[in-house]
N, C-alpha and C positions, 0 to 999 in steps of 0.2 A: 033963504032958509035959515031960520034963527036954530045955532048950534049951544049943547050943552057944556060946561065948562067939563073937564076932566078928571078926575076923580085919582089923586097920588098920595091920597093918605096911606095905604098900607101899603106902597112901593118905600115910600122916605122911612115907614118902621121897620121895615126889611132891610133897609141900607143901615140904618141905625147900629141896627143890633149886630151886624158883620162886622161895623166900627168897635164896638166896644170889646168881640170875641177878641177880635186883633188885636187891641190896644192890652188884652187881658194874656195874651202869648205872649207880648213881646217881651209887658213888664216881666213875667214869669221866666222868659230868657235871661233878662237881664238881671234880676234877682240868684236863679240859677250863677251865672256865671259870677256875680259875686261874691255865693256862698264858699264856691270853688275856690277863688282865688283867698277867700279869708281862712278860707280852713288850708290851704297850699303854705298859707303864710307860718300857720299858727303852727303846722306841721315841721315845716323849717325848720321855725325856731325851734321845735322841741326836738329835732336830728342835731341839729349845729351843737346846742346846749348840751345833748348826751354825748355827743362827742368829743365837746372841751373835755364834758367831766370824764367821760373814758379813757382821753390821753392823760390828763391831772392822775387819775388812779395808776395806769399803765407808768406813768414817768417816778410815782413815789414806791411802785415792786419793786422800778429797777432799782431804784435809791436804793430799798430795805435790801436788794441784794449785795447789793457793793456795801454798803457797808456790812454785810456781813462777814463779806469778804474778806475785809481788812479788821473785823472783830473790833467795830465800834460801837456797836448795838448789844446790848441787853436781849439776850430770848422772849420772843411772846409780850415785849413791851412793846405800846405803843408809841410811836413819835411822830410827832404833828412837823410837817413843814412850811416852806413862806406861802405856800401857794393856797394854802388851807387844806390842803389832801394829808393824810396820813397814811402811816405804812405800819405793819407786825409782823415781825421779821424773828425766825425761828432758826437754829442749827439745828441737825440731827446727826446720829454715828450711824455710818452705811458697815452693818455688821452681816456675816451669813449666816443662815438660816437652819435650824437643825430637823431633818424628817426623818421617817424610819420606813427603809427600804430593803426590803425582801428580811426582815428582823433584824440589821445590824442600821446605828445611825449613824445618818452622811449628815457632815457639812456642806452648806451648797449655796454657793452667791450667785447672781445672775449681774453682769456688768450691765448700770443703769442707761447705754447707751446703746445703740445696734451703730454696726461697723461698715463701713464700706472698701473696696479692696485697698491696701496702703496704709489703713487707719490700726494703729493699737490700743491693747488695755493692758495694765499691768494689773497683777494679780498678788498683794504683799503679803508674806509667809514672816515679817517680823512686824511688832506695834512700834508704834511713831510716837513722839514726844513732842512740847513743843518746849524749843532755846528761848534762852535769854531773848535774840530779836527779833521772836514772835513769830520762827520758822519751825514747819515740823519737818524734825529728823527721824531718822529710825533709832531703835533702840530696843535692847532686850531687858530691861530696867523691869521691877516686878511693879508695876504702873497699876494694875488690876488684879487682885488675887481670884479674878472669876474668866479671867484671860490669859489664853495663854499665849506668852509672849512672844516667842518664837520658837517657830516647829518646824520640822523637817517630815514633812508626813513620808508614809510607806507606797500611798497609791495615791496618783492625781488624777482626776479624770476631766476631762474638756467636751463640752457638748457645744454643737454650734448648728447653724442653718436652720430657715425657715421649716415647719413641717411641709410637705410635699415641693422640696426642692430636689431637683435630680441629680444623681452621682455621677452622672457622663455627660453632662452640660457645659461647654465653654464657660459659662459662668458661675460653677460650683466651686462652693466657697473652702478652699484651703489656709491651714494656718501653718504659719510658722514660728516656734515656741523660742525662747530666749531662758536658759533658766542660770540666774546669776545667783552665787552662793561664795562664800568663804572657805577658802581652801588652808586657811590655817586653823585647825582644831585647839589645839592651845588656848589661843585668843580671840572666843567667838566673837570681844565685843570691839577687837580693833577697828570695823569698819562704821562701829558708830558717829556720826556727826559727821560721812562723808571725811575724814581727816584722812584715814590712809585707806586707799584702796588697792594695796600695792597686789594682796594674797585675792583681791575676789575676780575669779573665774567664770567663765560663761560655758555652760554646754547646751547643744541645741539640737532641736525634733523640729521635721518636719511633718504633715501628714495632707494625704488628698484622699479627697473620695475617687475621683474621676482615676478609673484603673489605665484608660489609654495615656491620660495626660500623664501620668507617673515613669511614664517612658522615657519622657522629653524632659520633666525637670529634675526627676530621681529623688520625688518625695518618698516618705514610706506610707504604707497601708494602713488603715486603720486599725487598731491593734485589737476592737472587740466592735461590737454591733448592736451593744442591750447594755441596757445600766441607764437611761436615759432617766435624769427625775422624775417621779410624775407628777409635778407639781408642776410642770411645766415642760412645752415640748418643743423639742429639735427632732432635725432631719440624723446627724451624724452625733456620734461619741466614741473619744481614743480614750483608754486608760494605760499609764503609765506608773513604774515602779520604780520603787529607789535602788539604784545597784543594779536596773536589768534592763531600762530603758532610759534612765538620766543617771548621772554620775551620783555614786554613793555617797555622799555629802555626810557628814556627819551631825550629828542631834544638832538643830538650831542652827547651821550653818546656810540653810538655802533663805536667801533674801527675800528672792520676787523672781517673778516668771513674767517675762514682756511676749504679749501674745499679739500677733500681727495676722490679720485677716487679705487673700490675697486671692485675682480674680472675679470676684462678684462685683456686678454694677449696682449692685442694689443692697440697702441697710441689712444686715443680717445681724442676729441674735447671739451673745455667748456667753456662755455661763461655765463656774467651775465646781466640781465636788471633789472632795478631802474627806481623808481618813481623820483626820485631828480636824480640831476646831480652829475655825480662818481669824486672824486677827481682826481690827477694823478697819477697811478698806477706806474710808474717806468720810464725806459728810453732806449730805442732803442742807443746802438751802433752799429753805421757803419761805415767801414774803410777800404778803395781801396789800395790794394797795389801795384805800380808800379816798372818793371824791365826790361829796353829798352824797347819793343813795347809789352807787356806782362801784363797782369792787372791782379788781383783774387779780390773779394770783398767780406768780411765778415760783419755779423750782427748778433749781441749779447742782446738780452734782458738784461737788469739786473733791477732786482724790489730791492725792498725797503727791508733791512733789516727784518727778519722775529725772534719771539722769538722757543727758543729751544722748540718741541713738547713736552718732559717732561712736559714742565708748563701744557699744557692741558693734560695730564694723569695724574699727580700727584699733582701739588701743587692747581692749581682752580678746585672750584666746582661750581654749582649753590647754594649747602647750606652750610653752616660750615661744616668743615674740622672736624672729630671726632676721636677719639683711636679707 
C-alpha cells in the first residue's frame, strides 16, 4: 500500500512562533531587570550625593554656630569654608515681649527651652555688658536709654505646665524659685563684675499645684489661678509681690530669679511676666548652612552666664551663715 508523506508545515509555524513569544518575554525580562538596576544605581548616587551634601551643609551651621559663639563672625555675612559649603551665621537679643492685658501692659518672656524635672532657667532683672575678655557681666551702666537697666518690679508672675496637664498627678510640674538680690541699698553696683558678692542674698518660694503632695514636701499653693498670657498658654500661674511674697529688695537691687522645675518627666513650658520692662535675657544664634543646592539651618539659645548652684545651697542665705 503506497502511503502519503505527512503533511508538518503548519505544526513547525506553530512551534515557531511559541519560539519567538518566548525569546520576546525573556528579553523583555531581562531588559526589565536592567532598567531596575540602572535606575537602583543612578538613585544611589543621587541619595549618597545629597547626603554628602546634607552633612557638608549640616557641619558648616555648626561651624556658623560656634563661631558665633566665640563672636568671630560678622552677622548675616557669608563665609565660605575648605570643604566648599558655606555658612550665614546671625546673633539676636532674646528681649520680652510687651501685650496689653485686661488694659494694663505686661512684660512677658517665654524661656526658649521646655524644662524637665531638675533643669533650670534663670530669669535676669539687671542688663549684662560685655568686659574687656569678651565675657558678659551684669551691670546697671545706662548701656540703652530705651532699657531699663535694672528693676526691681512690684509683681512677678510665673506661668508654667503644658495646657491640660493635671494638678493632682505624680508628675505635675512644681517650681522652685531662687530670688537673688543685693542686700546693700547704698551700693547697688557693688556686685558688678562678680567682684564682691559678699551683701547678695537669696530668698526663696516654693509652689505645687498638686494639693495632696503639698503635705509631703510643704510647698506653698498657688497664689492666684488667672492672669495667664494669652499669647500663649499654660496649665498653672503664681504671682508674687515685692514686700509680701519675696523680700522687699530695694529699686534695682533684685539680680535674677533661678527657677528650677521639679517632678515632671516630661519637657514643660515656662514663661515669666512683670510689672517693668525685662532686661535682655540672652541671644538667639542662628546659622544656615549651605552645600550646592542643600541648606540645614540651626538655632541656639545662649543666655547669660549663670553662677554655680552651689552658691545657692551653700554659701547664701537670707540670714548669717552659722557653725
Amino acid at each position: 500500500m503506497f502511503k502519503l508523506p505527512r503533511n508538518n508545515i503548519g505544526r513547525s509555524e506553530s512551534q515557531n512562533g511559541q519560539a519567538l513569544l518566548l525569546i520576546l518575554l525573556v528579553m523583555s525580562l531581562v531588559l526589565t531587570l536592567v532598567m531596575s538596576s540602572v535606575s537602583r544605581g543612578v538613585t544611589d548616587v543621587e541619595v549618597s550625593t545629597s547626603e554628602e551634601e546634607s552633612i557638608r551643609a549640616f557641619d558648616a551651621a555648626q561651624a556658623g554656630i560656634e563661631r558665633s559663639v566665640v563672636a568671630l563672625t560678622t552677622p548675616a555675612v557669608s563665609v565660605a569654608l575648605d570643604s566648599g559649603a558655606t555658612f550665614v551665621a546671625d546673633k539676636d537679643i532674646v528681649s520680652s515681649v510687651q501685650y496689653l492685658d485686661g488694659g494694663d501692659e505686661v512684660n512677658y518672656f517665654k524661656y526658649p527651652l521646655e524644662l524637665l524635672s531638675g533643669e533650670s532657667a534663670i530669669f535676669f532683672f539687671v542688663s549684662h555688658k560685655e568686659n574687656n575678655d569678651g565675657d558678659y557681666v551684669m551691670t546697671c551702666d545706662d548701656i540703652d536709654p530705651l532699657i531699663e537697666e535694672c528693676i526691681s518690679p512690684q509683681r512677678i508672675r510665673f506661668n508654667w505646665g503644658r495646657p491640660g496637664t493635671p494638678s493632682d498627678g505624680n508628675t505635675t510640674p512644681a517650681l522652685y524659685m531662687e530670688f537673688y538680690y543685693n542686700s546693700d541699698s547704698s551700693n547697688p553696683d557693688k556686685w558688678e563684675d562678680l567682684g564682691d558678692l559678699s551683701d547678695v542674698q537669696i530668698a526663696t518660694i516654693s509652689a505645687d499645684p498638686n494639693a495632696s503632695r503639698r503635705w509631703v514636701n510643704n510647698f506653698q499653693a498657688l497664689t492666684t489661678t488667672n492672669g495667664i498670657p494669652s499669647n500663649d498658654a499654660y496649665s498653672f500661674t503664681s504671682l508674687y509681690e515685692k514686700g509680701v511674697d519675696y523680700v522687699n529688695v530695694p529699686i534695682g537691687a533684685l539680680l535674677f530669679v533661678k527657677v528650677t522645675m521639679l517632678y515632671n518627666d516630661t519637657p514643660q513650658p515656662l514663661g515669666v511676666t512683670s510689672a517693668a520692662s525685662l532686661p535682655p535675657q540672652g541671644y538667639n544664634l542662628t546659622s544656615t548652612g549651605q552645600s550646592s543646592d542643600v541648606y540645614r539651618k540651626l538655632v541656639l539659645f545662649q543666655g547669660y552666664p549663670e553662677i554655680p548652684f552651689e552658691f545657692g545651697n551653700a554659701v547664701y542665705s537670707n540670714n548669717s551663715l552659722t557653725k
